[in-house]
N, C-alpha and C positions, 0 to 999 in steps of 0.2 A: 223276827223280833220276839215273837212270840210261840211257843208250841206248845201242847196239849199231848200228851199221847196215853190214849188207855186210863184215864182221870173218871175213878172213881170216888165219891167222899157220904161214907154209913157213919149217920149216927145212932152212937149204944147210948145206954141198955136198949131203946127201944128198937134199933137195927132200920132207924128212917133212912132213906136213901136218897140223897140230895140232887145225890149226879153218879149216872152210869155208863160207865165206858165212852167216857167223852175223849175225843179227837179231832183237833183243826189247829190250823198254821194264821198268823195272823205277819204278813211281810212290814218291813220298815216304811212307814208313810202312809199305811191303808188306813184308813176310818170305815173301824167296824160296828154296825149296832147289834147288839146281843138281846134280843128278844123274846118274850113269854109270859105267860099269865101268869099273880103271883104264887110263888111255892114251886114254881118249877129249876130250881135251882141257879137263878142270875145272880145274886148276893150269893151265895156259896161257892160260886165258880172269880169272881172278886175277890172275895178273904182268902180262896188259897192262891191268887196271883199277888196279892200283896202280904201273902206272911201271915197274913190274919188265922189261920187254919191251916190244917195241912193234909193233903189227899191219900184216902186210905189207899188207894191206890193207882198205878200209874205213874210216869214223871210229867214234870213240867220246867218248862225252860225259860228264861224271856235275858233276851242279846246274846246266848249260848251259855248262860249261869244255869246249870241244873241245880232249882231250888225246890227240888223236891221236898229234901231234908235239908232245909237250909240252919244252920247255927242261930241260935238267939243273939249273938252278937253279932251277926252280920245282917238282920232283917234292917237296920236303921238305914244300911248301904243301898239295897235292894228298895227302898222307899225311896230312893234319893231320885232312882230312874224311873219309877213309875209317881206321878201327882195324881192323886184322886178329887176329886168333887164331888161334894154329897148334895141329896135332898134339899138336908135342912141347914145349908149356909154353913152352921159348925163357926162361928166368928165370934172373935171375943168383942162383947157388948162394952165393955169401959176402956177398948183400946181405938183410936181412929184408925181408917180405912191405912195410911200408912203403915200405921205401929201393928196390926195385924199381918200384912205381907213380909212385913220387918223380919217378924216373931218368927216367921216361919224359917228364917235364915240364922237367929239369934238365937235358936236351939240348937243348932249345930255346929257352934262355934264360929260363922261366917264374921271376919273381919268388919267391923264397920265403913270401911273404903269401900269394900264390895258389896255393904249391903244399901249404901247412898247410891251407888251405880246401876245396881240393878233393882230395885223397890220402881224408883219411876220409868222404868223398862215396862216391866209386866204391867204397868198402870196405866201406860201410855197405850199397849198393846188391846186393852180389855177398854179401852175410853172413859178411864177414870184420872185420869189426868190431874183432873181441875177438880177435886174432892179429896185429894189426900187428907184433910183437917174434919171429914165429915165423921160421925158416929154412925155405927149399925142403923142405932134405931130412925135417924135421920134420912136412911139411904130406902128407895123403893125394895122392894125382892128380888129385882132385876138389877141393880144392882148390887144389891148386897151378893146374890148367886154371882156376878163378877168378878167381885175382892176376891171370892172364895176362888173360881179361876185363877185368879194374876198369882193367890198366894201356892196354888197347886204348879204355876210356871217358874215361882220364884229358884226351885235350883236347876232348872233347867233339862225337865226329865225328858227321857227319849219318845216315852208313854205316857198320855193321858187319860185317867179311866173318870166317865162321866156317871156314876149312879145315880139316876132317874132326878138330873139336873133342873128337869124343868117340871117337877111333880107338884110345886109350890107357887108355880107361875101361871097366869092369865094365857090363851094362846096367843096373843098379839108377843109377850113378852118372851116366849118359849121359844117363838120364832128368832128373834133375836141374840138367844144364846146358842141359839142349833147355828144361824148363820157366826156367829163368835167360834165354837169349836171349830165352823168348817174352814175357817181364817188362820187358825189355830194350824191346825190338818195342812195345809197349803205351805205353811214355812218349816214342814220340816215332822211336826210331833205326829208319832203314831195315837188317831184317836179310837176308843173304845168305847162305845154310849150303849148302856145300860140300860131298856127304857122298855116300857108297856102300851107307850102311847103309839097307836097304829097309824094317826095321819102325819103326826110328825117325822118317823121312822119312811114313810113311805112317800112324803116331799124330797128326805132327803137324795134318795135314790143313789144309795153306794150299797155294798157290800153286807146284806144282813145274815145274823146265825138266830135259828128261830127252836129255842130249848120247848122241852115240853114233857113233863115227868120224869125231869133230870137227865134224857137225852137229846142230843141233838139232829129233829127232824127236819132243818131245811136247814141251805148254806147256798147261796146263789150271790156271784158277783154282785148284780144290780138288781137285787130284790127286794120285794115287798111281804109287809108283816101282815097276814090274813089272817083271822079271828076265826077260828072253828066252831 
């Protein structure tokens, strides 16, 4: 689903080095957490799977699209199969919890048939159900971090990349969207959890890549994220 190979990304003038000769496979269905303290290149290895940047060198692939040099007009396509979730919600404050998941379909032209069909899918899915008419500011962080979910499912990506989902949440609540992704994971979506947090990472118990001055020093099936 996903591959890496020989991913390096230098930034000029100053020749910072984000990621170096990075390499790993990521199969259809695995829920992987990418792990490391900050500055070790986790958001920079993100921006060039989602188009955001692009790697000085090396390619990368994700469903067999080598988007190494992907076209600017085709980065909107390549969004379509990867849904991200961020930090900080990212929700428009004057739309309800609907008309934000809506939104996320009503940018791309989604038919209004499809998007009555599928808005209370991903809402149903995330146990938002029963608050379509609620505002941001109305909803706790846990759920507001959900809408932002249901609207990263709304077109139905193969990939979902979680960046440091639960950096805004209580652990009781953190808990809650880690078992949501793993739900998530279970029908189908390759997940990708982006994350610093060592107890969370290591409840879960799948698959970590543990970065660390922009390379990657561990990669174990069913591993744990260890604090040097």
């Amino acid at each position: 689903m996903i591959n890496f190979r020989g991913v390096s990304k230098i930034f000029y003038p100053e020749r910072t080095i984000a990621l170096a000769n990075v390499t790993f496979d990521v199969a259809p269905g695995e829920f992987v957490s990418i792990v490391g303290k900050s500055g070790t290149g986790k958001t920079t290895l993100v921006k060039i799977l989602t188009a955001e940047t692009r790697a000085t060198e090396g390619q990368v692939t994700v469903g067999g699209w080598d988007i190494t040099r992907i076209r600017h007009r085709e980065i909107p396509y390549l969004r379509r199969q990867i849904g991200v979730v961020f930090q900080d919600f990212k929700l428009l404050p004057k739309k309800t919890v609907l008309e934000n998941v809506a939104f996320a379909l009503q940018v791309i032209g989604a038919r209004p048939s499809r998007i009555r069909r599928i808005v209370p899918e991903v809402l149903k899915i995330v146990g938002l159900e029963d608050k379509l008419d609620r505002f941001p500011i109305h909803l706790s962080g846990g759920e507001q971090q959900r809408v932002a979910i249901a609207r990263a499912l709304a077109h139905g990506p193969k990939i979902l990349v979680a960046d440091e989902p639960t950096g805004n949440l209580d652990a009781m609540t953190s808990q809650e969207i880690i078992a949501l992704l793993l739900k998530i994971n279970q029908i189908g979506t390759t997940v990708l959890l982006v994350s610093h947090d060592q107890s969370l990472v290591n409840h879960i118990r799948r698959r970590v890549i543990v970065l660390d001055d922009g390379k990657i020093v561990s990669d174990q099936a069913v591993g744990r994220y260890r604090l040097e």
